[in-house]
RODO-2510 file (C-alpha; in nm, 4 decimals, decimal comma):
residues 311
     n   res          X          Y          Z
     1     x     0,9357     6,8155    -0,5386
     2     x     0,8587     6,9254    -0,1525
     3     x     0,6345     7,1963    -0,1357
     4     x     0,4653     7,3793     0,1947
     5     x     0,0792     7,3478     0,0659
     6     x    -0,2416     7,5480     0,1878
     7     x    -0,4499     7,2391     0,2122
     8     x    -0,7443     7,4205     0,3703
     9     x    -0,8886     7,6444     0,6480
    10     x    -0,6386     7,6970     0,9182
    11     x    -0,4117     7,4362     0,7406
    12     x    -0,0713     7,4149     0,5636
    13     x     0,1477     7,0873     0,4623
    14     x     0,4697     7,0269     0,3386
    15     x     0,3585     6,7233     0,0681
    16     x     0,5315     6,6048    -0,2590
    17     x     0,3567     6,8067    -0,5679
    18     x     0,4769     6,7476    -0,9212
    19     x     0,7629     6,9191    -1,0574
    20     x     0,7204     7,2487    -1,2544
    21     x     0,7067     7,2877    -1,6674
    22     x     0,8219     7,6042    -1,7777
    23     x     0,5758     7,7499    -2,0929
    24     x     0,6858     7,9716    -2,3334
    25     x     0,7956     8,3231    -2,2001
    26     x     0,8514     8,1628    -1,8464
    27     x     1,1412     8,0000    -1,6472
    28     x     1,2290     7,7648    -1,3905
    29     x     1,3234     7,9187    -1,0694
    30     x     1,5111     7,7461    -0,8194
    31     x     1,3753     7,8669    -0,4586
    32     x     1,6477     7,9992    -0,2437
    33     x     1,4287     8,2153     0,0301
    34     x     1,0903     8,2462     0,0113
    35     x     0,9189     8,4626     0,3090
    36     x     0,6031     8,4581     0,5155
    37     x     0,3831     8,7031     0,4939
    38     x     0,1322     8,8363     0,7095
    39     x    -0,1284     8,8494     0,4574
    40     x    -0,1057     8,4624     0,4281
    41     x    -0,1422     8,3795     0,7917
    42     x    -0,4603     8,6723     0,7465
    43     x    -0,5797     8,5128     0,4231
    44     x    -0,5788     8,1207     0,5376
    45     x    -0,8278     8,1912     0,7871
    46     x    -1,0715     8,3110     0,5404
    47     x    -1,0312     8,1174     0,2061
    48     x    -1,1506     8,3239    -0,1126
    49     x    -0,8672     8,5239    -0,2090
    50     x    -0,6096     8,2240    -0,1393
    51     x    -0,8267     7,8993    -0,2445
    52     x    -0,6647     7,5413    -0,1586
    53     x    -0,5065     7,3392    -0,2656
    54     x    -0,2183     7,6195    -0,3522
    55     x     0,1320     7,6458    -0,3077
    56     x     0,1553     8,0023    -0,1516
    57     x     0,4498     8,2225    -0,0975
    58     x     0,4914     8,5875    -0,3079
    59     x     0,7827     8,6924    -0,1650
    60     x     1,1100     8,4451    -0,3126
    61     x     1,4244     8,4685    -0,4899
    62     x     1,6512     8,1998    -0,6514
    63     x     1,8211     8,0633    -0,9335
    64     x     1,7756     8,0520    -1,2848
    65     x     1,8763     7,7120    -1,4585
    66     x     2,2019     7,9012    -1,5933
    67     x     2,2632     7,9991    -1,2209
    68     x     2,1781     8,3642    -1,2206
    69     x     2,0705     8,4550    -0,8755
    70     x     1,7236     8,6767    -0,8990
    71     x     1,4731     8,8289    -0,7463
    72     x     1,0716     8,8009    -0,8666
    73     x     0,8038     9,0521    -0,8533
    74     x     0,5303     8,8212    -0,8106
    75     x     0,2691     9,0990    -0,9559
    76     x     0,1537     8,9882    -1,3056
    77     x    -0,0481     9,2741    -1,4476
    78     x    -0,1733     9,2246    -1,8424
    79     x     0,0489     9,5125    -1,9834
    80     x    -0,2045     9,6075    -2,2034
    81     x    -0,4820     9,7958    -1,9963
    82     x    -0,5059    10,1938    -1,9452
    83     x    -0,3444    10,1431    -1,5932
    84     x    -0,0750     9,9773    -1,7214
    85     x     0,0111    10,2105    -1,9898
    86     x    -0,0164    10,4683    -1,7725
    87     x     0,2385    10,3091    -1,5705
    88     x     0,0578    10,1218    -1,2576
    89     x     0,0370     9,7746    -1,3112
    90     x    -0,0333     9,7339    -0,9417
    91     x    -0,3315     9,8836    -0,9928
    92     x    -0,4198     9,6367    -1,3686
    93     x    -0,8073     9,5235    -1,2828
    94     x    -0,6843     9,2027    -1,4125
    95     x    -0,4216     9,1221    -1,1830
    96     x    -0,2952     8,8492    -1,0497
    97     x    -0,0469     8,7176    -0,7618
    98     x     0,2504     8,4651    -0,7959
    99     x     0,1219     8,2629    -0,4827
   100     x    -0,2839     8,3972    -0,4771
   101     x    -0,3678     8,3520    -0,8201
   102     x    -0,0767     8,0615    -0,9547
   103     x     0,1847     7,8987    -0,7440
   104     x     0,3681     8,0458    -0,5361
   105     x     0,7665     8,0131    -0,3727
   106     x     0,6698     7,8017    -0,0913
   107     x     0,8473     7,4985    -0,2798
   108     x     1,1910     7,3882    -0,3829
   109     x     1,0725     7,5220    -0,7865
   110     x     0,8192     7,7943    -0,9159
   111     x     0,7730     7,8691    -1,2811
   112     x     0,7057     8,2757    -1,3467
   113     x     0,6696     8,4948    -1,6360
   114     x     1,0681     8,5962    -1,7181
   115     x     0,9691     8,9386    -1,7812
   116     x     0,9475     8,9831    -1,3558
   117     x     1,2817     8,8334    -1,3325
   118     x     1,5118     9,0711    -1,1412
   119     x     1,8947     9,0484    -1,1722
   120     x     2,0239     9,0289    -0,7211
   121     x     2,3188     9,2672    -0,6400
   122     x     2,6754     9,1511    -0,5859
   123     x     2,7199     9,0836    -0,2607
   124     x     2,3517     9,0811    -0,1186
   125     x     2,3042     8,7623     0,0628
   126     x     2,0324     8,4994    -0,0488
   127     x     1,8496     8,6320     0,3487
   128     x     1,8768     8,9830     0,2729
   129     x     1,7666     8,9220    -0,0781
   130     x     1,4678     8,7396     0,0660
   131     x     1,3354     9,0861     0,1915
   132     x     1,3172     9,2830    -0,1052
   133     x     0,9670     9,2607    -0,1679
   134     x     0,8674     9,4287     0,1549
   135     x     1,0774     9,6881     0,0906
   136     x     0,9537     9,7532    -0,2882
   137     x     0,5978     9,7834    -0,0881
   138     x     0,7581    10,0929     0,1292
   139     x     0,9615    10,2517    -0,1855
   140     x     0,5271    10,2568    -0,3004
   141     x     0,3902    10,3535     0,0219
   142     x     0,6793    10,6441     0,0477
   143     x     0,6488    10,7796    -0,3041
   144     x     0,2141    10,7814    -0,1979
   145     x     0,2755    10,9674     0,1117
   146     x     0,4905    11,2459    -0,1652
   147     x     0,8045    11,1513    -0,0807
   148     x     0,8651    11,3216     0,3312
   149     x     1,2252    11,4036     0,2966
   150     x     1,3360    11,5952     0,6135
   151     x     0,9651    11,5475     0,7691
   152     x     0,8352    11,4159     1,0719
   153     x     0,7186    11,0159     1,0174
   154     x     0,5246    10,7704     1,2301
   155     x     0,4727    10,3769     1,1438
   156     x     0,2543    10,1960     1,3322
   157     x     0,3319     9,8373     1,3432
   158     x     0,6616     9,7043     1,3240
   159     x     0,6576     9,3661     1,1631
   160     x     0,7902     9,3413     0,8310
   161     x     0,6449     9,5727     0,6363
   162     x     0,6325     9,8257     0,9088
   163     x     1,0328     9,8006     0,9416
   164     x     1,0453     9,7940     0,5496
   165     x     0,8990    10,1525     0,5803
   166     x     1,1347    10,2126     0,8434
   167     x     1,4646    10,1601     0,6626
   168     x     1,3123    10,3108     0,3367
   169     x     1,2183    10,6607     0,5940
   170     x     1,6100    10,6003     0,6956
   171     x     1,7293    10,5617     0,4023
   172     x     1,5371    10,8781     0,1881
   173     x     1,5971    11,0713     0,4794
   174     x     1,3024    11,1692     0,6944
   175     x     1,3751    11,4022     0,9684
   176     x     1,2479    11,1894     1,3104
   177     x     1,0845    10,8514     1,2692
   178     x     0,8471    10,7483     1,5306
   179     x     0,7650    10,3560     1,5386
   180     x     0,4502    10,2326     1,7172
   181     x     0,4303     9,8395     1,7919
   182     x     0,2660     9,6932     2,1258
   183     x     0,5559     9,4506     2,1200
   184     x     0,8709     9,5063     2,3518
   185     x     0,9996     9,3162     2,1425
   186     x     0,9675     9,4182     1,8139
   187     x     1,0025     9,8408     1,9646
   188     x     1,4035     9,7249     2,0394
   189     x     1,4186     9,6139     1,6633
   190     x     1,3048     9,9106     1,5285
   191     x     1,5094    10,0804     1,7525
   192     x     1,7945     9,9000     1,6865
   193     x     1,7454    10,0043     1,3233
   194     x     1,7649    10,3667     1,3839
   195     x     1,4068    10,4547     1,4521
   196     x     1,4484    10,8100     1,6637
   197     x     1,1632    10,6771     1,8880
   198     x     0,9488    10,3907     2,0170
   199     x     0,6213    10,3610     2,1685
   200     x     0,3033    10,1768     2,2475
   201     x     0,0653    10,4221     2,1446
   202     x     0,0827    10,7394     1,8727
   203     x     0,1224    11,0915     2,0668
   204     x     0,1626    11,4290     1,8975
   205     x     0,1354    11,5074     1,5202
   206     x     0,3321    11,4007     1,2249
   207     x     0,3878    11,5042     0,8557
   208     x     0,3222    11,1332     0,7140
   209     x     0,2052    10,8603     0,9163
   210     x     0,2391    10,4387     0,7819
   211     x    -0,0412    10,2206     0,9150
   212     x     0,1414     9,8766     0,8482
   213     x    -0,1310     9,7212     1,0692
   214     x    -0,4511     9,7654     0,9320
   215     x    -0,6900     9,7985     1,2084
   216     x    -0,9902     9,9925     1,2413
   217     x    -0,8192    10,1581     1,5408
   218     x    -0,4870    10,2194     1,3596
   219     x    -0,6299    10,3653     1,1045
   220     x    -0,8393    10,5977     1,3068
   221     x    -0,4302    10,6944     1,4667
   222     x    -0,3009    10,7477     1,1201
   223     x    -0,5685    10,9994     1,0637
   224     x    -0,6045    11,2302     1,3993
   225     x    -0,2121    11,2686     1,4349
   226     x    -0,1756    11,4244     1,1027
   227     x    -0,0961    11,7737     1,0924
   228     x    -0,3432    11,9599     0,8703
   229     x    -0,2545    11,8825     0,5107
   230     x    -0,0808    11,5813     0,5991
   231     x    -0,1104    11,2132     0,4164
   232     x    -0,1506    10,8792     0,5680
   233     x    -0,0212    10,5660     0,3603
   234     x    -0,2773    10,2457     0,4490
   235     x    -0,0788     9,9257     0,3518
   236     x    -0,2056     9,7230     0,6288
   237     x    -0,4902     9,4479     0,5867
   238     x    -0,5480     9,3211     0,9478
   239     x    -0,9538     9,4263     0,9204
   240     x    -1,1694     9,5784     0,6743
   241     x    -1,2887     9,8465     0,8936
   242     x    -1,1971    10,2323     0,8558
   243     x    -1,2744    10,3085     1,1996
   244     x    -1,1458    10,7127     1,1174
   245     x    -1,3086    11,0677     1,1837
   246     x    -1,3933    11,2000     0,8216
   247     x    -1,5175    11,4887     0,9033
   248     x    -1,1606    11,5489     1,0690
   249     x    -1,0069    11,4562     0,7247
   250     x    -1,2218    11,6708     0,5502
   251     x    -1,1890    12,0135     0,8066
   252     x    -0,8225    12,0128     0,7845
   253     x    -0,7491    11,8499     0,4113
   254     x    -0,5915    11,5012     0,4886
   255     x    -0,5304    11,2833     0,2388
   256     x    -0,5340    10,8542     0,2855
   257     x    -0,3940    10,6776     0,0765
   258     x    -0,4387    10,2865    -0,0027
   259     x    -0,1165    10,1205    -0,0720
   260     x    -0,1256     9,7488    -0,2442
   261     x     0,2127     9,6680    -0,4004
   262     x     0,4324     9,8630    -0,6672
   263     x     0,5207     9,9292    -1,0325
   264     x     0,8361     9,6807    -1,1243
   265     x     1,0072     9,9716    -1,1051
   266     x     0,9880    10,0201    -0,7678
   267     x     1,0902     9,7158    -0,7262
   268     x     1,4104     9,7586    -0,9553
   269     x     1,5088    10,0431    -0,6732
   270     x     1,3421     9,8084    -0,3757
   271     x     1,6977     9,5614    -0,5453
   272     x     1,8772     9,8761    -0,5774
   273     x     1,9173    10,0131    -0,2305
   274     x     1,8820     9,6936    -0,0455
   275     x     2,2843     9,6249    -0,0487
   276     x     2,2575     9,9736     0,1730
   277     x     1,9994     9,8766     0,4324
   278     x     2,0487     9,6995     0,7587
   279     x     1,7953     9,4078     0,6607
   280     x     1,8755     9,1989     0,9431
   281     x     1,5448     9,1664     1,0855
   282     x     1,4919     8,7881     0,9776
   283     x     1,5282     8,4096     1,0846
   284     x     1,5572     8,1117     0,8652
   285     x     1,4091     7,7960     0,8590
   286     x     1,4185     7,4899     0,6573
   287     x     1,0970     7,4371     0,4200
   288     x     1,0466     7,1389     0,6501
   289     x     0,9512     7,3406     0,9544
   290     x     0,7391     7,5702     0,7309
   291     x     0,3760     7,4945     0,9059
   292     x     0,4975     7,4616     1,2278
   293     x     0,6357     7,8509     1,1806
   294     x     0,3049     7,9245     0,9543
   295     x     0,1214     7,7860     1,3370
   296     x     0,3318     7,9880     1,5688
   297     x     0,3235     8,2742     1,3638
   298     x    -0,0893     8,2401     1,3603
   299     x    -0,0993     8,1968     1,7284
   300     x     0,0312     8,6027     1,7551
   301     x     0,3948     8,4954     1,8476
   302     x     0,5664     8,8286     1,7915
   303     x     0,9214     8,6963     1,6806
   304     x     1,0485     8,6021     1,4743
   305     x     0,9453     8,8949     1,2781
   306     x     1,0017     8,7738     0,9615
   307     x     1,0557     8,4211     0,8588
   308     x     1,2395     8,3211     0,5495
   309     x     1,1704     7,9244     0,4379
   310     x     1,5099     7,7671     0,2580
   311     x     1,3508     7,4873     0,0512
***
């Protein structure tokens, strides 16, 4: 089968691999969409989290053999720790990632454990459907940040994850939303998905802020333009660095917040409320184009914003 392969630093190829053998308690799943993600243009760079040869890609939905059309939360926890008793598998020390840790949806098949297999609305297209896992991360992020119905929220970045927490803000109903993105580009999509307003830079103070981004110097944003008492929601992973005023956190009782993934439950409602979001901020390709995308994408091109590979 054709499969877009992380072949080493910097690279990716689309090569023949063999054909996938389910095991027992997994299933064949016949790749439909499966999207980029920034952490995978981040994470080729540096091998060690992502070691080559793999077949990358967490973010895919497809068909069973029988045809069912599902979604697959590619977060494989052991089900057996005190974390994931206690109901956060996201957080199981033993973790692993469908494309990180096994192969991933960046092929035309991907065997996964059939207890992460997710049932697709009526009605949601196979492109929509290809976005659900950045929005399970937001359902996360905005349960973390306690939920700011009716409150003033800032995101800064708006690439996919970013807009995710955009249309989940919309959607639970946040008072104002304030989107932050250096991009013209990307500041008219998020605009044109109902964000209340768009800049280049944070100014003024906000209940919850979502630093999508991950810098040292975002983060240090998401912290001063809280209002005292306020919570920040990290879910970028663009540098290690903090880069934030502590003692600010600690004089007026912030709280930050580290934001990985999501219990499957999450994503259940991520699946659940996706047939009511815009979700329209995507471009497909054909599995055939997926390094040259993978390169553009590297080189800081800020569109598309995200891109879905159709094996």
């Amino acid at each position: 089968m054709k499969a877009l392969v992380f072949t080493g630093p910097n690279v990716v190829e689309v090569l023949d691999v063999d054909d996938v053998v389910a095991g027992d308690g997994e299933v064949v799943i016949h790749v439909e969409r499966a999207g980029i993600c920034g952490s995978e243009l981040h994470g080729i760079a540096t091998p060690g989290f992502r070691v080559p040869p793999l077949v990358m890609g967490h973010e895919f939905v497809g068909r069973l053999d029988d045809g069912r059309r599902v979604a697959v939360n590619p977060l494989v926890s052991c089900g057996e720790c005190d974390l994931c008793r206690s109901g956060q598998p996201q957080l199981c020390r033993s973790r692993q990632l469908l494309g990180v840790h096994r192969a991933g949806g960046f092929a035309e098949r991907v065997v996964v454990p059939s207890r992460y297999v997710h049932d697709i609305p009526e009605g949601l297209s196979w492109d929509r459907a290809g976005l659900v896992e950045p929005i399970a991360n937001a359902v996360h992020a905005w349960a973390l940040a306690g939920r700011p119905v009716g409150q003033r929220v800032a995101i800064l970045g708006c690439g996919p994850i970013g807009l995710a927490c955009l249309e989940v803000a919309r959607h639970y109903g946040a008072q104002r939303v304030t989107c932050v993105d250096l991009s013209p580009e990307r500041r008219t999509v998020a605009a044109d998905l109902g964000a209340d307003e768009v800049a280049s830079a944070l100014d003024g103070e906000f209940d919850a802020i979502f630093d999508a981004v991950g810098a040292a110097a975002t983060r240090e944003a998401s912290v001063a333009h809280l209002i005292p008492g306020g919570t920040t929601v990290w879910l970028g992973l663009a540098q290690p660095e903090a880069g934030f005023d502590a003692l600010n956190a600690v004089r007026f009782e912030k709280t930050v917040r580290g934001s990985f993934a999501y219990s499957d439950e999450e994503f259940a409602t991520a699946l659940s409320i996706a047939p009511s979001l815009s979700l329209t901020w995507f471009t497909t390709y054909p599995l055939d184009q997926g390094a040259e995308i993978f390169y553009s994408l590297m080189r800081g091109q800020s569109l598309p914003i995200k891109a879905l590979l159709e094996p």
